[in-house]
C-alpha positions as CSV (number, residue, x, y, z in Angstrom):
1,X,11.3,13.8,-14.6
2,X,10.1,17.6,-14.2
3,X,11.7,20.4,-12.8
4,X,8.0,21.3,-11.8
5,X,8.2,20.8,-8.1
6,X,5.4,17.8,-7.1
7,X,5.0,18.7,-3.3
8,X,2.6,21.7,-2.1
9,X,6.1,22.9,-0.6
10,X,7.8,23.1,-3.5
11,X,5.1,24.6,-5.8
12,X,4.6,27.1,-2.9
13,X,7.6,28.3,-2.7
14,X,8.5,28.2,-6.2
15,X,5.0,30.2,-6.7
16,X,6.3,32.9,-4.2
17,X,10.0,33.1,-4.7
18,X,8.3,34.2,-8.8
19,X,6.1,36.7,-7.2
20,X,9.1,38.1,-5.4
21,X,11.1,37.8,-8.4
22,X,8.5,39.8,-10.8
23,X,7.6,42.4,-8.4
24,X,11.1,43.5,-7.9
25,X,12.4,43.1,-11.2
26,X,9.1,44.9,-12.0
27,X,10.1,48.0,-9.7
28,X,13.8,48.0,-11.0
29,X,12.3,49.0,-14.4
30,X,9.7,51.4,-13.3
31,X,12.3,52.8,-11.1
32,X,14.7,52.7,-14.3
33,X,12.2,54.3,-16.3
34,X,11.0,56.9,-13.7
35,X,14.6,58.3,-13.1
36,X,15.6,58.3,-17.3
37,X,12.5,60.5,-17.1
38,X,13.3,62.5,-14.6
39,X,16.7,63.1,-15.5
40,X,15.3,64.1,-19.4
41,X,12.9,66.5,-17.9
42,X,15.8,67.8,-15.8
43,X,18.9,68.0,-18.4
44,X,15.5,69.6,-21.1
45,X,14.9,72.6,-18.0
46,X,18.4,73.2,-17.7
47,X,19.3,73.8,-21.6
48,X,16.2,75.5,-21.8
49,X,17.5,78.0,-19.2
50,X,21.4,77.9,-20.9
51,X,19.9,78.8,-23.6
52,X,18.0,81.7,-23.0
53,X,20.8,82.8,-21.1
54,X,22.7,82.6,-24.1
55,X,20.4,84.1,-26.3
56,X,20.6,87.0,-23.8
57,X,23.8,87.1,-23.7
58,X,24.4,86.9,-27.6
59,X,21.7,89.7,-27.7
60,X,23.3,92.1,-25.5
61,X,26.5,92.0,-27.0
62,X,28.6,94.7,-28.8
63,X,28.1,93.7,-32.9
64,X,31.9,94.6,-33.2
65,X,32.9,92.2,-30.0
66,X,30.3,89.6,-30.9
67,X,33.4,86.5,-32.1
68,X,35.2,87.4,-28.2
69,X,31.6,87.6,-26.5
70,X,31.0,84.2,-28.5
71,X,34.0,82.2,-27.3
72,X,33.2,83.8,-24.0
73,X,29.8,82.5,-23.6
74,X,30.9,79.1,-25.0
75,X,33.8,78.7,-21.8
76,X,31.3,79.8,-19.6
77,X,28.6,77.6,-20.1
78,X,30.9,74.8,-21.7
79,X,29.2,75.1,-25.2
80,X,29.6,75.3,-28.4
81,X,28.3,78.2,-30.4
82,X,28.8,78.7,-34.4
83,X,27.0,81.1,-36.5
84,X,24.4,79.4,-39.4
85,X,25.8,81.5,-41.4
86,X,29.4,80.1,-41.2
87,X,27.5,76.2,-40.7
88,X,24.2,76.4,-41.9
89,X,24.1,72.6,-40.7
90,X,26.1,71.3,-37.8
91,X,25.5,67.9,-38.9
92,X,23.7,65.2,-37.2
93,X,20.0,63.5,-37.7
94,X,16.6,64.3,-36.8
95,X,15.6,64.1,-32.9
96,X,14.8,60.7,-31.9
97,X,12.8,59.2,-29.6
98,X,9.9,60.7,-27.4
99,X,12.0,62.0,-24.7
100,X,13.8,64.3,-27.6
101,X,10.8,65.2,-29.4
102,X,9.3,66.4,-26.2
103,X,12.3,68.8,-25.3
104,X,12.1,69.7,-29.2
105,X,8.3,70.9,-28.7
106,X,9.3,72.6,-25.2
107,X,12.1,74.3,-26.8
108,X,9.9,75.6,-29.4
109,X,7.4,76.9,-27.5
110,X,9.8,78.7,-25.1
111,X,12.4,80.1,-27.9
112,X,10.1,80.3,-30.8
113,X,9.5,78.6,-34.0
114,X,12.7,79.2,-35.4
115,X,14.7,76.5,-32.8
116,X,15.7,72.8,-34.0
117,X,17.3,70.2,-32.8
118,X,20.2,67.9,-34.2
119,X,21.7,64.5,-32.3
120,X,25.4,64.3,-33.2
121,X,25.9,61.0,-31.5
122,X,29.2,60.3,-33.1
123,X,30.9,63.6,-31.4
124,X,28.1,63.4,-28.6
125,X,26.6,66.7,-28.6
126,X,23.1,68.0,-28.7
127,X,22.9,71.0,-31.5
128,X,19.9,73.8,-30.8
129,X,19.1,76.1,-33.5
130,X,18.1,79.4,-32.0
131,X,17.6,83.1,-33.2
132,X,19.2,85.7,-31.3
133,X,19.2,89.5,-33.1
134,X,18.4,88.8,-36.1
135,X,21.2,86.0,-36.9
136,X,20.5,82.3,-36.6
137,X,23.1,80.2,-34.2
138,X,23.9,76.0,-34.0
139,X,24.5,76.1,-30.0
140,X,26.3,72.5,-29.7
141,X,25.8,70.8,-25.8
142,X,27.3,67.5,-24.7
143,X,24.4,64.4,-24.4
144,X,23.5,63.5,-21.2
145,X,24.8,59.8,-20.6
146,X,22.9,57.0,-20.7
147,X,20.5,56.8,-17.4
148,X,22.2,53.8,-15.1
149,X,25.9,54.4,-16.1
150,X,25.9,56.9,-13.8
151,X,23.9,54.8,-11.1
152,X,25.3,54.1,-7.4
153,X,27.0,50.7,-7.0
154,X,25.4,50.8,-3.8
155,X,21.7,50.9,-5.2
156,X,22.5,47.4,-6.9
157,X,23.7,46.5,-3.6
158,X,20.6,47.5,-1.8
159,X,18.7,45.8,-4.3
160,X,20.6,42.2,-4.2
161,X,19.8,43.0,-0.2
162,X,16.5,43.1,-0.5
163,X,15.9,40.4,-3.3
164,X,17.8,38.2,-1.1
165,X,15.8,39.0,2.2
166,X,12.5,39.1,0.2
167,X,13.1,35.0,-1.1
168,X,14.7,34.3,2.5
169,X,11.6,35.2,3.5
170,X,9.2,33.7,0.7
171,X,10.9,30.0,1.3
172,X,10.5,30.4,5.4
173,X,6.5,31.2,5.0
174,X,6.8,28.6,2.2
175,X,7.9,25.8,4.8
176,X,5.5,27.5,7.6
177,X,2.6,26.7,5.7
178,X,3.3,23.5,4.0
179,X,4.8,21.9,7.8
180,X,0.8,21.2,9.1
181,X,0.3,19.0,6.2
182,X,4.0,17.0,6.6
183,X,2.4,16.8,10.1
184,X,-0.4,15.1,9.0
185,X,1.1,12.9,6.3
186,X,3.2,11.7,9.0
187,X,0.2,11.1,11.3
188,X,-1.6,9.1,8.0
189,X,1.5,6.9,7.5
190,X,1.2,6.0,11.3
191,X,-2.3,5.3,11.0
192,X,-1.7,3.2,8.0
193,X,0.7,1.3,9.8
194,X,-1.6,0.2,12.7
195,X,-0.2,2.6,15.0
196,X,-2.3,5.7,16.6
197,X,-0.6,9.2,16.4
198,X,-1.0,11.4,18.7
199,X,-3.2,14.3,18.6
200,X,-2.3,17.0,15.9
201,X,-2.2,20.7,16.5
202,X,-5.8,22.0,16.4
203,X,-4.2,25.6,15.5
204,X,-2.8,27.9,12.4
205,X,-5.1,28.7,9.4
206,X,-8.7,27.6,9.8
207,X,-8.6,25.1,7.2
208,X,-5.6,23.0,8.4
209,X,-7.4,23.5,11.9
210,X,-10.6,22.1,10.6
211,X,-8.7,19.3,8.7
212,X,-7.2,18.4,11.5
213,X,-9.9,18.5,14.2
214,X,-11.5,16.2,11.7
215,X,-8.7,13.7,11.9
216,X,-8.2,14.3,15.7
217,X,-12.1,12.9,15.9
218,X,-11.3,10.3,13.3
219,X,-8.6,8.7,15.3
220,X,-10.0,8.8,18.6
221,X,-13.1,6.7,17.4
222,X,-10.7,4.4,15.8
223,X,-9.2,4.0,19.2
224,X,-12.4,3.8,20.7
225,X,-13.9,0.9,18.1
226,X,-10.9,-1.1,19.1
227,X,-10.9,-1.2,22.5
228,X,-14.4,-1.8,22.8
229,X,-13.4,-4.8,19.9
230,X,-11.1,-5.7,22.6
231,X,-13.0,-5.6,25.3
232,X,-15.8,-7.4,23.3
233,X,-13.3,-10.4,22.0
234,X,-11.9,-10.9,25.6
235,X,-15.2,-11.1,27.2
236,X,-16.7,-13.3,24.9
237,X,-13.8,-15.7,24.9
238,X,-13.7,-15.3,28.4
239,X,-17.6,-16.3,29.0
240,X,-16.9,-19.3,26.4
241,X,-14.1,-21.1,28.2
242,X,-15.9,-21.2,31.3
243,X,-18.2,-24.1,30.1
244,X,-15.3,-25.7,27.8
245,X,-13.2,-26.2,31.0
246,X,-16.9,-27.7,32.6
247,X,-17.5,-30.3,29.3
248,X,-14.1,-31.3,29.6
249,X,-14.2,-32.3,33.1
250,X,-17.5,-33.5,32.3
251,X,-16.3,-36.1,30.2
252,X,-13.1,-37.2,32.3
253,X,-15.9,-38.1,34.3
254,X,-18.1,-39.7,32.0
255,X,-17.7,-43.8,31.5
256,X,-17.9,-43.8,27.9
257,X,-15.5,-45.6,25.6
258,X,-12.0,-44.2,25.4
259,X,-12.7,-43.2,21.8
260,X,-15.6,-41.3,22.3
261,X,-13.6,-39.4,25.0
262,X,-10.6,-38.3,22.8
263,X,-12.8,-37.3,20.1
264,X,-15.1,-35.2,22.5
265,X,-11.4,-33.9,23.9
266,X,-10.0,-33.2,20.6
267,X,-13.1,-31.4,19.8
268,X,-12.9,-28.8,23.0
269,X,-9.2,-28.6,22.3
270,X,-9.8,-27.2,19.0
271,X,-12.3,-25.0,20.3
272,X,-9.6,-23.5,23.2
273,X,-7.5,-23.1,20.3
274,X,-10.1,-20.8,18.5
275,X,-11.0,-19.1,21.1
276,X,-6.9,-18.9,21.5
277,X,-6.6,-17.0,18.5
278,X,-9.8,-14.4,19.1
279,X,-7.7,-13.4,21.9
280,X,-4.9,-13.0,20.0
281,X,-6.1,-11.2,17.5
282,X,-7.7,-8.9,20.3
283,X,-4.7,-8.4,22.0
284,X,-3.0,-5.4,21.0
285,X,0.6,-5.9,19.6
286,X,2.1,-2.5,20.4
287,X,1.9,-2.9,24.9
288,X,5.4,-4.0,25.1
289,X,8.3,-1.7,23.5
290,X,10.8,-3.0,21.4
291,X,13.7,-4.2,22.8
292,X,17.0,-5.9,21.8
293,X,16.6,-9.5,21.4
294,X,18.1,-12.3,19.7
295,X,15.6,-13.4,17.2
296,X,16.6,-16.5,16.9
297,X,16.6,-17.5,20.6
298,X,12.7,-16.3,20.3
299,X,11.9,-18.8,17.0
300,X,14.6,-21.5,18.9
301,X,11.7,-21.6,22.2
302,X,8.9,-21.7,19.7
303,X,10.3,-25.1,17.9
304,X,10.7,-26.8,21.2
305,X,7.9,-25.8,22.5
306,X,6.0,-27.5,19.9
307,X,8.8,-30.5,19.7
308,X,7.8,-31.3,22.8
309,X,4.3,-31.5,21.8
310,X,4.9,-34.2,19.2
311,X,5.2,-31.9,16.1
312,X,7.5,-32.6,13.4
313,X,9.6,-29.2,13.4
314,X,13.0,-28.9,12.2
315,X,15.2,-25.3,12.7
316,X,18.4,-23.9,10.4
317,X,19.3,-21.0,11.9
318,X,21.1,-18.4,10.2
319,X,23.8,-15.9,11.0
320,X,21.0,-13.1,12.0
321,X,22.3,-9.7,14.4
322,X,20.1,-8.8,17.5
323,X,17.2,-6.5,16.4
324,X,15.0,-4.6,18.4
325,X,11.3,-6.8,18.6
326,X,8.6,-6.6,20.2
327,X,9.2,-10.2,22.5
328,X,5.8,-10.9,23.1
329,X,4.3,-10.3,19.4
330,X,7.2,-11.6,17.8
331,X,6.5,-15.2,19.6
332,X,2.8,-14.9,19.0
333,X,4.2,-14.5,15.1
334,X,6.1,-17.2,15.2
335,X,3.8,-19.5,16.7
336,X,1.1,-18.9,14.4
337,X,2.7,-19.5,11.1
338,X,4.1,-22.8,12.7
339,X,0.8,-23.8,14.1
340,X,-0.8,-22.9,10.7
341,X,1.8,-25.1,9.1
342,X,0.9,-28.1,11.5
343,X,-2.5,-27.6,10.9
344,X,-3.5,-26.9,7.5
345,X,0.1,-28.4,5.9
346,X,1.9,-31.7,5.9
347,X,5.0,-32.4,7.7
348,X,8.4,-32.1,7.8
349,X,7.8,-28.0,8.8
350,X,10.8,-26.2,7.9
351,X,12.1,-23.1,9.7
352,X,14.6,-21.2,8.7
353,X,15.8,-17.5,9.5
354,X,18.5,-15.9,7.5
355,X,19.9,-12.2,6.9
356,X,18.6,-11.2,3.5
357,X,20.7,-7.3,2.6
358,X,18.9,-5.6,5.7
359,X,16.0,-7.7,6.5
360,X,15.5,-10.7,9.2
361,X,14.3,-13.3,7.2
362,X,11.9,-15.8,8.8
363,X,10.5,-18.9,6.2
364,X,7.6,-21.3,7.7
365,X,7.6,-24.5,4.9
366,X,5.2,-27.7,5.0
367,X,4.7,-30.0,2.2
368,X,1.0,-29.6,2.4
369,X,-1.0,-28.8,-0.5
370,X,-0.2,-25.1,-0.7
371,X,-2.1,-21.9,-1.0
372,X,-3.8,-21.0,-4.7
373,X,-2.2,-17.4,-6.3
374,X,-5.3,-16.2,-6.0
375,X,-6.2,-17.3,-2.2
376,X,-3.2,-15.1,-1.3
377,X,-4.6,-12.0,0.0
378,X,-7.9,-13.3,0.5
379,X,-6.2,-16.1,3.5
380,X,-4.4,-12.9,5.1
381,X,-8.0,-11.1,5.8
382,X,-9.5,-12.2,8.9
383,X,-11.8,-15.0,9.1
384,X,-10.4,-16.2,6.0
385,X,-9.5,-19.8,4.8
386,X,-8.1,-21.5,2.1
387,X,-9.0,-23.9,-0.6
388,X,-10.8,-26.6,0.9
389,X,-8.1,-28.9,0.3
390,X,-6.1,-26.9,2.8
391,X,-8.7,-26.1,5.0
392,X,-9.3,-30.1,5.5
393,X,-5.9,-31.8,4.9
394,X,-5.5,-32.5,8.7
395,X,-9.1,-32.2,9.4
396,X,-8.7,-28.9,11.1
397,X,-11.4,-25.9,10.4
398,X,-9.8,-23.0,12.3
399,X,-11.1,-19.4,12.9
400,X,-8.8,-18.0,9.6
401,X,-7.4,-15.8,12.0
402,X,-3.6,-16.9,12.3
403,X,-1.9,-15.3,8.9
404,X,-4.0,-12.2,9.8
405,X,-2.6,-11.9,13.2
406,X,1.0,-12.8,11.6
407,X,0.2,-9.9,8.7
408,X,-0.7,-7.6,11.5
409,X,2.5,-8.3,13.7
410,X,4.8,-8.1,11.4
411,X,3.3,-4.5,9.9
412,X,3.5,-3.6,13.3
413,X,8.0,-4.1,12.9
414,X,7.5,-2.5,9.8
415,X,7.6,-5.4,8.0
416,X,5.6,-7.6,5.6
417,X,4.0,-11.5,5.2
418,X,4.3,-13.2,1.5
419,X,3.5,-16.7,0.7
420,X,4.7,-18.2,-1.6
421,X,4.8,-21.9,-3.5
422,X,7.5,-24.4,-2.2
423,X,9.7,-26.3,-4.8
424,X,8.7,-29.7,-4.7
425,X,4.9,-29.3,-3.2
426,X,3.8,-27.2,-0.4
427,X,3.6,-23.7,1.0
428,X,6.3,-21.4,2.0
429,X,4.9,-18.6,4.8
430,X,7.9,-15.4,4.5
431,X,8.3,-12.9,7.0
432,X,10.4,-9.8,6.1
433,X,11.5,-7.4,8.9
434,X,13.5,-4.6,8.5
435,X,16.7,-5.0,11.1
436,X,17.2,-1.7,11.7
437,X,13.6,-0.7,12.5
C-alpha cells in the first residue's frame, strides 16, 4: 500500500495541486521577503532624515540651553538622546544582519565617519552614534517590529482564497483531462466482454483524439468481421442443409435394409446437429434484451424437452429469485451443456441450479469419463475437443463448438463457465451468473 496515487487521475492531480502548492507558498516568501525589505529601506530613509534633523537641531542650539533643547528634540521625535560624554556606550552589540549593516554603511556615508550603530534588543531600541558641534551623541530609536506582525489579517485571508480556488481548480482540470481515458477504459471493458461500445468522442487534445479515432476504426472492423462471419456461417449452413434434407428423403425412399437406413439417418442427424451449432455460434447473443425471467422455468423446458426425446435427465431445482436473462441465449446455454453431457458423458445427467451468495448457480453432471485439468481451456476454444476418450465414449465427434457457445453466453450475463471433476467419476459443467446483472 502507497499513498502514491496509481491512476493518471490521481498522479495528475496530485502533480498539479504541488505545483499550485509551491508556487504560492513560493510567492508568500518572496512577497515576505520583498516587503521586510522594503520596510528596512523605509524605517533606514526615515532615521536617516530624524537624524539629520536632529543633528540640526542639536547644532543650532544655544550651548547654555542645550539639556532643555535635548529633552525637547527627544519628545518631538520620540527619541532618546544622551551625550557620549555622560555614556560613552549605550550598551548593546554590534549591527547584525545585512539589512543593519546596510543602514550602518548608508548612515555613514550620509553623517560621516564618526556614526555607529548599537542593537539593544532587550530594551528594543536602535542606538546611532552621531557628531553634532563638536560633541559626540548615542541617539536611542525604537526597532521596527518584526515584518508580518504587523500584516493584515485580511492578506492571509486573500491568500487561503486564492490557494483554495487555485486547487479547486487544479483537481477540476485534473478530472477534465483524465475523463477521455475512463471513457475509453470503459469502452475496453465492453469490448472485452463481447459487447461493442459505441463510438467514442473523436474531440479534446489531439492525442486522445487520435487514440480514439484509432479505437473508433478498431471496433467498427471488429463489427464488420463478425457480421460478415455471420453472414458467412448462415449461408454456408444454409447451402448445406439443402442436400441433407434431399439424402434423407433419399433414403426413406431407398429399399435397403432397415439397418443401413438408421445408420445413414443417424449419420445426417449428426450432421444437422453440426451444422446446428455453426449457427449457433453465428448467431449473435446480444438481439434480445434482458428481461425478468424465472430461470428455472427456462432450464425446467430444456429437461423436458430432451425427456421427451429419450434422454436420461434428472432436475433439483433450487430456491433461485427471477433475474434479468437474455431468454433466448440463456436456453441455447442450457441446451448445449446438456446436449454436451448426453453426448460426450454417460448418463444419469444431473441438473441442478442453486443460489450461491449472489450468483445463479447452474451445474450440468454426467458420469462420463470427464475432462483432463489440462483440456480445460483448450475444450472452451472453438473447434476444440476433448481427450479422445470423451470425444468417442458415445461415438459422437461434434464440431467442439458447444462449451464455446456456453463460455460466450454466459460472458455475455457477465458471468463465467468452470468445469470441474465430479466425485465419484465424471464431469461437472458450472455456470456462474451474477443475479443482479
Amino acid at each position: 500500500m502507497t499513498l502514491y496515487p496509481r491512476s493518471l487521475f490521481g498522479r495528475l492531480a496530485l502533480l498539479l495541486l504541488a505545483v499550485v502548492a509551491i508556487s504560492l507558498v513560493a510567492t508568500i516568501l518572496f512577497f515576505r521577503h520583498d516587503r521586510a525589505a522594503v520596510l528596512v529601506r523605509a524605517f533606514g530613509d526615515t532615521k536617516i532624515a530624524q537624524l539629520q534633523a536632529v543633528r540640526a537641531a542639536v547644532e543650532g542650539s544655544d550651548a547654555r540651553e542645550r539639556r532643555e533643547t535635548l529633552l525637547r528634540i527627544g519628545r518631538d521625535y520620540d527619541v532618546r538622546i544622551v551625550p557620549e560624554d555622560l555614556r560613552p556606550n549605550p550598551g548593546g552589540m554590534m549591527p547584525l544582519g545585512p539589512a543593519m549593516r546596510d543602514l550602518e554603511t548608508r548612515l555613514r556615508e550620509r553623517l560621516g565617519e564618526g556614526t555607529e550603530l548599537r542593537i539593544a534588543p532587550g530594551r528594543g531600541l536602535l542606538f546611532v552614534r552621531v557628531v553634532a558641534a563638536g560633541t559626540g551623541y548615542w541617539i536611542g530609536f525604537p526597532l521596527p517590529r518584526p515584518p508580518g506582525e504587523d500584516e493584515p489579517i485580511h492578506a492571509i485571508l486573500w491568500s487561503l482564497a486564492l490557494a483554495a480556488v487555485l486547487l479547486g481548480s487544479a483537481f477540476a482540470f485534473a478530472r477534465y483531462i483524465a475523463r477521455p481515458l475512463r471513457d475509453l477504459n470503459d469502452a475496453v471493458e465492453r469490448v472485452g466482454r463481447g459487447e461493442m461500445p459505441p463510438p467514442l468522442p473523436e474531440s479534446g487534445p489531439s492525442e486522445i483524439a487520435t487514440l480514439n479515432r484509432g479505437f473508433n476504426v478498431m471496433t467498427q472492423n471488429l463489427r464488420q468481421l463478425e457480421q460478415d462471419r455471420a453472414l458467412l456461417l448462415a449461408g454456408v449452413s444454409h447451402d448445406l442443409r439443402t442436400p441433407l434434407a434431399r439424402l434423407r428423403l433419399g433414403i426413406e425412399m431407398d429399399g435397403r435394409a432397415a439397418s443401413a437406413h438408421e445408420g445413414m439417418v443417424d449419420d445426417i442427424e449428426e450432421m444437422d446437429r453440426i451444422i446446428g451449432q455453426f449457427l449457433d455460434f453465428a448467431r449473435g447473443d446480444h438481439e434480445s434484451p434482458p428481461e425478468p425471467v424465472d430461470p428455472n422455468a427456462i432450464v425446467q423446458a430444456c429437461v423436458e424437452r430432451y425427456r421427451r426425446a429419450g434422454g436420461d435427465l434428472e432436475f433439483r431445482p433450487g430456491g433461485v429469485p427471477s433475474m434479468r436473462l437474455r431468454t433466448t441465449a440463456f436456453s441455447r446455454l442450457v441446451a448445449n451443456l446438456i446436449d454436451n453431457a448426453i453426448s460426450y458423458g454417460a448418463p444419469p445427467v444431473e441438473v441442478t441450479t442453486a443460489r450461491t451468495g449472489g450468483d445463479f448457480v447452474l451445474e450440468v453432471a454426467d458420469r462420463g469419463p470427464g475432462i483432463a485439468p489440462d483440456d480445460v481451456l483448450r475444450v472452451k476454444q472453438p473447434f476444440s475437443r476433448g481427450s479422445e476418450a470423451r470425444s468417442n465414449a458415445n461415438g459422437v465427434a461434434g464440431a467442439g463448438l458447444g462449451l464455446a457457445i456456453v463460455e460466450r453466453i454466459a460472458r455475455v450475463h457477465g458471468g463465467r463457465l468452470d468445469l470441474v471433476p465430479r466425485e465419484g467419476g465424471g464431469n461437472v459443467a458450472r455456470v456462474a451468473i451474477p443475479i443482479a446483472a
